[in-house]
N, C-alpha and C positions, 0 to 999 in steps of 0.2 A: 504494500500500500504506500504511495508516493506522498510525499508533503502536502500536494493540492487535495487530495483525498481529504487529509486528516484534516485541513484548516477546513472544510467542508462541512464534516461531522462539529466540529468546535461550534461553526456559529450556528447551525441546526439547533444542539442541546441548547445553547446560551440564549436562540430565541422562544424554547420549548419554554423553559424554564422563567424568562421573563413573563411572558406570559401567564404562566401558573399562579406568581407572584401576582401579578394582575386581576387573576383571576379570585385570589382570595381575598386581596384587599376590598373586592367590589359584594363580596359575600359579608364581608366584616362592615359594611356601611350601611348595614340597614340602619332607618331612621331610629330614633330613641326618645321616649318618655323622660327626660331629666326633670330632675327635681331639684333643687337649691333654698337657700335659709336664706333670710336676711333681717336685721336688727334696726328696729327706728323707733328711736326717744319720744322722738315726735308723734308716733301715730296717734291714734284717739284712745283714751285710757277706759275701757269696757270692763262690764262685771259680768255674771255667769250669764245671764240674759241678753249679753251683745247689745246693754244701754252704758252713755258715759258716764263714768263716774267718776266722785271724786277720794281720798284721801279719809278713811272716817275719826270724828274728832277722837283724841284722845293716841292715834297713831303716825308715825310721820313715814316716809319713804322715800326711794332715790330711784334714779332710772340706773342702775349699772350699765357696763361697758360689757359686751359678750364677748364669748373667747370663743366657746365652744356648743356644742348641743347635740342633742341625739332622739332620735324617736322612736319608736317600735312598732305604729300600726299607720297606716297609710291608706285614704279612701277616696275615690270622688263619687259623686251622688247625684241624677238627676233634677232632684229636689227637694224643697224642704219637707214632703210626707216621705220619700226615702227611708224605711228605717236604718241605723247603725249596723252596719254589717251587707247589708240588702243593696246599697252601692257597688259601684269596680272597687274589688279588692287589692290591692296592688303591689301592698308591701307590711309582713308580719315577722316582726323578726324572734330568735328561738325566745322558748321559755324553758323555766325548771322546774321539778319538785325537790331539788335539795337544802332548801332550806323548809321544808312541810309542804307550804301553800303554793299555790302554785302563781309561780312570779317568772318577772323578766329576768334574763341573764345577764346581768352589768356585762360578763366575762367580752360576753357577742356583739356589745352595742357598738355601731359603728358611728363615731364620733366627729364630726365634719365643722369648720370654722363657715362665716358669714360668705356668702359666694363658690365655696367648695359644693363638688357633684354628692349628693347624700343617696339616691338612687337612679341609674339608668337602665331602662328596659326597653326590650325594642316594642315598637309601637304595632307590632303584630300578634304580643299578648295584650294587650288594652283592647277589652271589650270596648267595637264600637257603638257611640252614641255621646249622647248632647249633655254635660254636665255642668250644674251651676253650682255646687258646694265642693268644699275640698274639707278633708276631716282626718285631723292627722292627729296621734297618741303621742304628744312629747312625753320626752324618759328623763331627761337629766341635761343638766345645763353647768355651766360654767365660764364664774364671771368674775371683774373685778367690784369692788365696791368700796367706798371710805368708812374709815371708822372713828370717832374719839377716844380719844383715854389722856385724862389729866392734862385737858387743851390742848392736845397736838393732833392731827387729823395725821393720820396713816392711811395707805394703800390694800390690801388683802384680795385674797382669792379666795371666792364662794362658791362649793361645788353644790346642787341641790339637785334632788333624786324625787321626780313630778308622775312617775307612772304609779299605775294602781297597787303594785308592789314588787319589788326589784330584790333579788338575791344579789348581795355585794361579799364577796370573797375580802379584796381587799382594795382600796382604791388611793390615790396620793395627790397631794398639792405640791411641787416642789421637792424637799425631801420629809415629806412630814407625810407617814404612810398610816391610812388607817387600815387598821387589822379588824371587821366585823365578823366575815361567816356567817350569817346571815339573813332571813328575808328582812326588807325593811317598808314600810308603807308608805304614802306620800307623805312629802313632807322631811321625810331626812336632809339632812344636811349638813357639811362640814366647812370649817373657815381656818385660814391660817395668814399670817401676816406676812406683806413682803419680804419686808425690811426686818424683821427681831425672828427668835425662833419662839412664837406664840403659836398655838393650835386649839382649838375646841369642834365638838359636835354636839346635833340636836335634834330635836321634832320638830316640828313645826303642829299644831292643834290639828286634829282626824276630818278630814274634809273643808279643809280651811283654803286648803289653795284655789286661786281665779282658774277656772276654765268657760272661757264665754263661746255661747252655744249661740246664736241669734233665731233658731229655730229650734227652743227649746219646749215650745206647743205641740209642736207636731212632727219632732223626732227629737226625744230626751236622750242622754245619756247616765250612764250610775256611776250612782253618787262615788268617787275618792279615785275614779278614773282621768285622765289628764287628755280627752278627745277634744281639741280646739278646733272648732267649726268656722271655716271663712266662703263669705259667698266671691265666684268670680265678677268681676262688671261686667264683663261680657263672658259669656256660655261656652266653656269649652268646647268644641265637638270633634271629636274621633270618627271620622268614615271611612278608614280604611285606604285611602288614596294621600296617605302623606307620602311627600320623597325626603322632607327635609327633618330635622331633628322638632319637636317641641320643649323647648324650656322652659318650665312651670316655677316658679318663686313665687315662697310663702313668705310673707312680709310681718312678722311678726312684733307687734307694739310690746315696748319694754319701758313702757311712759311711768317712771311712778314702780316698778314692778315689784320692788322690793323691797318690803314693809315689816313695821314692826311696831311694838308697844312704845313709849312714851315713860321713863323716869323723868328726864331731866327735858324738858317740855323748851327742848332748842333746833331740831330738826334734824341730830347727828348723831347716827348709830352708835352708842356706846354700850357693849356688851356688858363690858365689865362692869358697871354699876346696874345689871341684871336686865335689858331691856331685853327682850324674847323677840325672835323672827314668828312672825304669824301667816306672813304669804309670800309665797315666789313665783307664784302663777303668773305666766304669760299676758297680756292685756289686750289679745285681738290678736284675729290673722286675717290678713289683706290676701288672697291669690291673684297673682297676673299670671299672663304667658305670652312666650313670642315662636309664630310657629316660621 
């Protein structure tokens, strides 16, 4: 076999094989369902009934800065007689029975910052059809927040655990590791200081956390569950003929979100002389998308 032979064979495979290459990128481009987070101070400050509200006397609160967040159940819903569940299901992530009851897996929750991908599917498991609600199970958040102690405002990171009850192995701030094992119900929480090596945990009171429902008439949710209902402005609709991706963002208000009791009646979270966290509920979800 002569040199012109084999240069022959070479660019044969070299165009067999681009091609292949071609061929799988164009199988790996089907369009996608993304989903994405975002955080705003500003949105409207809503209570379990998706009305505004404000701050109740006797308690103060701050908008924190979000770091992080995680959710575990994922829905959109024709509409508001929909029931919970009865929607496109779209995204349920593990649970456990090792701590008794049967809870979330901290171990499994996939953790995503403001603008990061938190679910992509392709758009050929999305049942189609027309949807106006989005109904999504937040699990845990994490954020910064201010705190006093002996007139000097410090910096801290609040991690807080909002699903209906989560098994936590062990989880960390920094290097300040909490050791629990396990279930814990809404409402846990842990805080640690930036700046000093300070740490505490806590409850928060059993069904105390904001989850605003705006179609809370005619599809409720139960009670110490963390399902935050947001309508689209305009109707999603899925028929099957996308080519291009849909990016759905949940806008979630953090106006005010984290609240607590009242010692020293000045508007500044001070632990240590005993004020108690009493909500870290979410305060609204906005859905947009861009197809």
């Amino acid at each position: 076999m002569n040199w012109r032979v084999n240069l022959f064979i070479v660019f044969v495979l070299m165009a067999f094989f681009s091609c292949t290459d071609k061929d799988d990128e164009l199988v790996n481009e089907e369009p996608q369902l993304i989903i994405k987070f975002q955080f705003d101070e500003n949105q409207i400050r809503l209570n379990n009934l998706g009305q505004p509200s404000s701050v109740p006397l006797g308690n103060a609160a701050q908008s924190p800065v979000f770091n992080s967040i995680s959710a575990h159940y994922f829905e959109i819903s024709p509409n508001a007689y929909t029931q919970l569940g009865q929607g496109a299901v779209l995204y349920h992530a593990p649970e456990t029975l090792q701590g008794g009851d049967l809870a979330i897996d901290f171990s499994y929750s996939k953790i995503v910052s403001e603008g990061e991908i938190f679910l992509s599917i392709p758009l050929s498991q999305v049942t189609q059809g027309n949807y106006e609600y989005v109904r999504v199970s937040l699990s845990y958040q994490n954020y910064n927040v201010s705190v006093l102690n002996n007139g000097t405002d410090y910096s801290g990171v609040l991690e807080s655990f909002v699903g209906y009850n989560t098994y936590i192995a062990t989880h960390s701030i920094g290097n300040n590791i909490f050791n629990v094992n396990a279930n814990k119900l809404q409402g846990y929480w842990a805080f640690a200081l930036n700046e000093y090596p300070y740490s505490t945990f806590g409850q928060a009171p059993q069904n105390a956390t904001t989850v605003p429902n705006p179609i809370a008439l005619t599809s409720p949710i139960q009670p110490g569950s963390c399902v935050v209902t947001g309508k689209f402005l305009e109707n999603l609709v899925i028929n099957g003929t996308e080519t291009r991706d849909v990016v759905v963002t949940l806008s979630l208000s953090v106006n005010n979100s984290f609240e607590w009791e009242e010692v020293n009646f000045d508007g500044k979270y001070e632990p240590l002389v005993g004020e108690k966290v009493v909500d870290m509920g979410l305060r609204g979800l906005i859905p947009s998308y861009v197809k």
